[in-house]
C-alpha positions in Angstrom: -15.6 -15.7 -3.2 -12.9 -13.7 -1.6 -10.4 -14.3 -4.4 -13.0 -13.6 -7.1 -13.2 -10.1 -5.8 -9.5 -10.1 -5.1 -8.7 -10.5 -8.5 -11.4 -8.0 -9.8 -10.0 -5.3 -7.4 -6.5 -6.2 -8.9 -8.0 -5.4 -12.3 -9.0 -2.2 -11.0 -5.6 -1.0 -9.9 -4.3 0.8 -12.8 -7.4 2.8 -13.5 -6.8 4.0 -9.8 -4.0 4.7 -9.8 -3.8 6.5 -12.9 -6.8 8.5 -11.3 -4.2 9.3 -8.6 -1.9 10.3 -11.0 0.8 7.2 -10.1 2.8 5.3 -12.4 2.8 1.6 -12.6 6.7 2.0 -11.5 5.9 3.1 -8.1 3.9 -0.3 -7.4 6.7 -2.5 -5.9 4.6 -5.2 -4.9 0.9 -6.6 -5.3 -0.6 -9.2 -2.5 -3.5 -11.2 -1.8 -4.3 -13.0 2.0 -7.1 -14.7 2.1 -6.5 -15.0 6.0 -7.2 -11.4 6.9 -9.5 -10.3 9.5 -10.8 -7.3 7.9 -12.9 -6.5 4.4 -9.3 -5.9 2.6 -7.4 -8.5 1.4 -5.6 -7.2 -1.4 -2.4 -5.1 -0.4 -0.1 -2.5 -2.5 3.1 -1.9 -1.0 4.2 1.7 -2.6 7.5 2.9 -4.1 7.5 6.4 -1.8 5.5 8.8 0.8 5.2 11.1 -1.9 3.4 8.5 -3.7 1.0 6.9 -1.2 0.4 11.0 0.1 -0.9 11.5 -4.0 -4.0 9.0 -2.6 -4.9 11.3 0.1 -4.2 11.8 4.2 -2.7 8.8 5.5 -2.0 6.7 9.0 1.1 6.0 10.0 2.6 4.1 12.4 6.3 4.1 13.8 8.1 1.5 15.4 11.7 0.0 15.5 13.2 -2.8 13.6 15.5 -5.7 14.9 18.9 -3.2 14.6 17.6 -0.6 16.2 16.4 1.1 13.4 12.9 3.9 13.3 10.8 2.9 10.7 7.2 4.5 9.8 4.2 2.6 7.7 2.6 4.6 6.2 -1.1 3.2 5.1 -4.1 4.4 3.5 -7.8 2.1 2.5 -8.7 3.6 -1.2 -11.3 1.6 -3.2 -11.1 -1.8 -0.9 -7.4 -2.0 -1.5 -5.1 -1.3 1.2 -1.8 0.9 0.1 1.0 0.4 1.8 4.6 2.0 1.9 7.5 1.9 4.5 10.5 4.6 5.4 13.3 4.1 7.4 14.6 7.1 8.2 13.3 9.6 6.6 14.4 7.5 3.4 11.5 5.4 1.2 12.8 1.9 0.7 12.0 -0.2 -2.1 
């Protein structure tokens, strides 16, 4: 049953995020785990912060990659999907 309303949150995710006012371009990347502990199993990793911020207040959590590198998550829950995008250095990677 998981995947079944995997699949119809998927269906979902252009009216929301056309409601949010994002373009389909910002959407990098579109993933389902059927392994997850939690409720959300359907992940949307994000072009930009400016773009995940247009959902609303975020968490965000920092930590530092194998070179040394600060990166930031930055995550917000909106309509069972989890949104998802990552900075390094005060630059949004794709």
């Amino acid at each position: 049953m998981k995947l079944v309303n995997a699949i119809s949150k998927i269906a979902e995710l252009p009216r929301i995020l056309e409601r949010h006012g994002i373009e389909l371009e910002n959407v990098l990347n579109v993933e389902y785990n059927a392994n997850v502990m939690e409720h959300i199993n359907v992940q949307v990793l994000l072009h930009d912060k400016e773009t995940i911020q247009k959902l609303g207040v975020c968490d965000n959590e920092s930590t530092i990659g194998h070179d040394d590198t600060r990166w930031t998550q930055f995550r917000i829950v909106k309509d069972g999907i989890s949104f998802v995008c990552w900075e390094r250095q005060g630059e949004a990677i794709a």
